[in-house]
N, C-alpha and C positions, 0 to 999 in steps of 0.2 A: 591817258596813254603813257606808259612807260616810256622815259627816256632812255636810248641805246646807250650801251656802255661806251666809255672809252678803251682804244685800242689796249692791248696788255692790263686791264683791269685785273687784278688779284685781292685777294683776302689774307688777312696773316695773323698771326698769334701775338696776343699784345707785347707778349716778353721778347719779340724776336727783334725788334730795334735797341730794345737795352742791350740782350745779348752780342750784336754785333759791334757794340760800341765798348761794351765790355774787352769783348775778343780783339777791338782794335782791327778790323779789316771790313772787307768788302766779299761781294759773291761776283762769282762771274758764271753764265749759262749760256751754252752754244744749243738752238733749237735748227735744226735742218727745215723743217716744217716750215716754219715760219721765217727762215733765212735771216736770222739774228744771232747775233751775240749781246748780249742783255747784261749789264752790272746795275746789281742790288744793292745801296747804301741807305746808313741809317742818317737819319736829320736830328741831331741832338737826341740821340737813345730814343726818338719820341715817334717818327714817323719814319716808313721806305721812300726810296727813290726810285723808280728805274732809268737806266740810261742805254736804247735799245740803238744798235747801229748797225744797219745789211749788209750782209755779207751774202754769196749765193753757197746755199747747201754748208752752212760752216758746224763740222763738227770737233775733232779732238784740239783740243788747247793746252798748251804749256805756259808757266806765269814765273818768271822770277823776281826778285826786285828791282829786277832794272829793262827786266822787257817781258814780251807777250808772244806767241808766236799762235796762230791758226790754221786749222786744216780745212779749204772748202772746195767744192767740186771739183776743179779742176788747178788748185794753185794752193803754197802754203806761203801765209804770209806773216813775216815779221817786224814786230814793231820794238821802238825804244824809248823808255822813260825819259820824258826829257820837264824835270820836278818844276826847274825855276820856271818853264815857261805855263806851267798850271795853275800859277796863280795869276798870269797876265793872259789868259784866254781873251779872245776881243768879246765881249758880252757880257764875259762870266768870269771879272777878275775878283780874284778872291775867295773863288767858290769848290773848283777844286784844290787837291792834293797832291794828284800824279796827272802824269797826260801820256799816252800811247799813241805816238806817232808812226806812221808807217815810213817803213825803211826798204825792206827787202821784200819783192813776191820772186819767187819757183813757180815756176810755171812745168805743173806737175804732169798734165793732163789727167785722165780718168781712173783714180787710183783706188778711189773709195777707203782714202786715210781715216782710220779711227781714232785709235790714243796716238799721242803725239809725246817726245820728250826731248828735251837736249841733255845731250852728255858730252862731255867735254870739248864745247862748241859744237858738237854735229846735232844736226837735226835729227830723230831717230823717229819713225813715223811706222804705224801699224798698217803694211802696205796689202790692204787686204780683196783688193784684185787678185793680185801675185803671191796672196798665202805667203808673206816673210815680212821681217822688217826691214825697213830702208833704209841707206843715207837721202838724207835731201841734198842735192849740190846744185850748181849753177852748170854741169856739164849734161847731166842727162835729166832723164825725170826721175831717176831714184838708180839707187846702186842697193844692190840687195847685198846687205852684212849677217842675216841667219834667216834658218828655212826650219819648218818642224822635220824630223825624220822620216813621216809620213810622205812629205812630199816631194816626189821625185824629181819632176820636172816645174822650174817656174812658168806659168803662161797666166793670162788674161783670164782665168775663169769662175774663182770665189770656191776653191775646194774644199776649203773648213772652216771659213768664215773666222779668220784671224781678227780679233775686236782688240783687246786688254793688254797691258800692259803692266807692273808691278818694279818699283823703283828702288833700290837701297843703296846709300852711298853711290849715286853715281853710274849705277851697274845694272843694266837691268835683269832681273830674278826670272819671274814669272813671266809667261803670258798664257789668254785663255784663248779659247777657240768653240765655236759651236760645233764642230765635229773633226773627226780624224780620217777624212777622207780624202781618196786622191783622183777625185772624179767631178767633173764641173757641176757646180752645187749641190753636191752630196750632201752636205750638210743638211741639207733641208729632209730629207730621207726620214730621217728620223730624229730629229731636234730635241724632242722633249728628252732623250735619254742619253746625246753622244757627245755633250759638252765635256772639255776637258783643262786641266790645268797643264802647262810644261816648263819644265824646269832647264831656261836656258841653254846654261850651263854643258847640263847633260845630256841633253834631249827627252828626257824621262819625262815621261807622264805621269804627275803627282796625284792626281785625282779624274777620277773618270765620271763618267754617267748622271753628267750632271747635265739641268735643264736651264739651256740659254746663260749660259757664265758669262759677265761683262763685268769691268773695272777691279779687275786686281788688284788689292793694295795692300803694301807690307805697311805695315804700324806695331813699332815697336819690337820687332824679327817676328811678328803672327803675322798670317797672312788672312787676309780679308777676300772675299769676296761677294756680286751681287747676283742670284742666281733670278733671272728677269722671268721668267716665265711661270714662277712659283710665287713671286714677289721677296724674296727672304735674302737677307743678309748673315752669310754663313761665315765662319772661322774653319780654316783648313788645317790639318793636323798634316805638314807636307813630309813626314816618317811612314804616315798609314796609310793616306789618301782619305781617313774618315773625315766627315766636319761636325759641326756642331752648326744650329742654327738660332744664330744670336737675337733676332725679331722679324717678327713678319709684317709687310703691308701690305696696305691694296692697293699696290700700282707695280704696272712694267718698270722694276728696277735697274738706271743704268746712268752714269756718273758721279761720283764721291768724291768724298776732298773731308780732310781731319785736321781740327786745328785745337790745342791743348786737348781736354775730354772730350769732345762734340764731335760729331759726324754728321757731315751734309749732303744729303743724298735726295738723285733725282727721280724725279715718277713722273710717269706717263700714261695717256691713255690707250685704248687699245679698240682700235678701228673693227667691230665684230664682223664687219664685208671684208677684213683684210685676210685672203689666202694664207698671209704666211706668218700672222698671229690670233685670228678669230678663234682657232680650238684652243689656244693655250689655257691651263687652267687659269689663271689668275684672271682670267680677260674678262668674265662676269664683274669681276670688282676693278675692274683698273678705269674708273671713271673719274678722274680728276689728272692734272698735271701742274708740276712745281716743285718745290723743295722741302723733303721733312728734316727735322734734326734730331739725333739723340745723343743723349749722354751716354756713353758707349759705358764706364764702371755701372751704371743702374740700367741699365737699358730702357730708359724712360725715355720718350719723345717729349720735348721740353717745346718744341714750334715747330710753325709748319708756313710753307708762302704756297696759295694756291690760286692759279688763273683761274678766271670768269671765261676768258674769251683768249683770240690770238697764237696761244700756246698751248700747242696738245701733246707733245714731246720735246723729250729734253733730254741732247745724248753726254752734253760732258758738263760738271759741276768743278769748279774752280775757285779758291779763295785767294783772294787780293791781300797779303797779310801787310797788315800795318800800313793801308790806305782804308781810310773813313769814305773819303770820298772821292772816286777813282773817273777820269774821262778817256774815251779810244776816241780819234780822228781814222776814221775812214774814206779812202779816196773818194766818195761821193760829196765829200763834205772840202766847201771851197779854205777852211783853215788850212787843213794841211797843204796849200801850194803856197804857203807866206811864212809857214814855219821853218826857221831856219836856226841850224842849229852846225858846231864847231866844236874844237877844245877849245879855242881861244873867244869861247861867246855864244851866246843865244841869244835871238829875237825875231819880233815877228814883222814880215818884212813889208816892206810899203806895196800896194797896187798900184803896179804902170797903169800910168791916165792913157785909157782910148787917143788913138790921134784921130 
């Protein structure tokens, strides 16, 4: 008899531990599915790690060097690097590099955030209940700072499926949308053909008629995008609206992250009893989920991390730059009520004895 796998079981490319050791970072992977946030580390270029910690429904993530922030059902939550005490973890001294302590939750209620970012301390979050983007704040559950053109009035109802986000200096460019409708889930009407790009800024719509756009990303002033329902990562020409289609996979494509040449991007499966992606074309081939990579100048896929089990989606792809080997505390986890941290000191605090 076959023994069962262990949880998060995955397969991967031999070159993908030297690679990340190479690259000097870590992965990080929000699955809703599976109610995880997952970091990927390599063990001396030689072997992965994973470091899986629940969160309920956690999708879009933001990372800097000095903290993390999360989108999950009902709340965003942010944490802070706090370096010195990841090497005194009680268990596990010496083992990591960073540690991500929770700080702050928003208590958002039902907002159905996707990409997430901060810009000049505010939370900026893809508020895609409410078709806009949002502040996060501590007064309401979001203050809405820009709306597409299309949309006349804010309410509760998913009228174009506002997903993507696209970042430069600070500002945000782009964002995409599965449709440009102003009717409660229009989007879905016709999905294979009413994706669109929008240019901030203007309100203009850069690109149209696109199937299922997710993860906008400028690299380099090109704009990227992942067209999920076709599997292909395209290059957007935002003068013409044309693109160009840089590779194709086989999977529901949707979070990316780019660090020197390489590009890591996530794939998913695609449930054929799911209503609202069983026709998609790609959906014959989207039978695997995890992370491919390419060399974006060759466009060659250089590795690939693929689940056995546990993980059948995966919405946001995140790099840890310049952590090997990165750890999150999550409120479930009895560390972080002893972690204690100041400007004038860090450590980890005694347990009051039971009386």
């Amino acid at each position: 008899m076959t023994a069962p796998l262990p949880p998060f079981a995955c397969i991967h490319s031999p070159a993908v531990p030297e690679l990340l050791k190479q690259l000097n970072c870590s992965i990080a992977i929000s699955t809703y599915q599976a109610g995880k946030l997952i970091f990927i580390s390599s063990i001396d270029g030689k072997k992965l790690v994973q470091l899986p910690r629940n969160f309920k429904k956690p999708m879009g993530i933001f990372i800097n060097n000095h903290g993390l922030s999360i989108a999950t059902e009902n709340s965003v939550i942010e944490f802070e690097n706090a370096v010195k005490m990841a090497l005194n973890l009680p268990g596990k001294k010496n083992t990591y590099d960073a540690l991500f302590l929770p700080r702050v939750t928003y208590h958002t209620g039902g907002l159905d955030i996707h990409d997430l970012h901060k810009i000049n301390g505010d939370l900026i979050a893809v508020n895609t209940v409410f078709s806009c983007l949002s502040r996060i704040t501590s007064r309401h559950s979001f203050e809405p700072v820009w709306k597409p053109n299309f949309i006349k009035k804010l309410r509760p109802t998913d009228d174009c499926r506002l997903n993507g986000l696209a970042v430069e200096k600070d500002k945000i460019k782009y964002v995409s949308a599965l449709g440009s409708t102003n009717t409660p889930e229009g989007w879905r009407n016709d999905k294979l053909t009413s994706g669109v790009i929008i240019d901030v800024d203007s309100g203009e719509t850069v690109a149209s008629n696109l199937s299922m756009p997710h993860s906008p990303r400028l690299y380099h002033n090109e704009l990227y995008c992942l067209i999920s329902a076709k599997g292909e990562l395209i290059k957007i020409d935002t003068q013409t609206g044309s693109y160009e289609v840089v590779k194709t996979f086989n999977g529901f494509l949707r979070g990316m992250d780019k660090i020197g040449d390489y590009l890591f991007i996530g794939l998913s499966k695609i449930r054929k009893e799911s209503d609202a992606f069983g026709d998609l074309p790609i959906a014959p081939y989207a039978n695997q989920s995890g992370i491919v990579i390419l060399h974006l100048p060759t466009r060659g896929v250089v590795g690939s991390i693929l689940y056995k089990n546990s993980v059948e989606e995966i919405y946001d792809v995140k790099l840890l730059r310049g952590f090997i080997r990165p750890s999150i505390l999550n409120t479930e986890k009895e560390e972080h009520k002893i972690a204690v941290t100041s400007p004038v000191g860090e450590y980890w605090a005694i347990k009051p004895k039971e009386s």
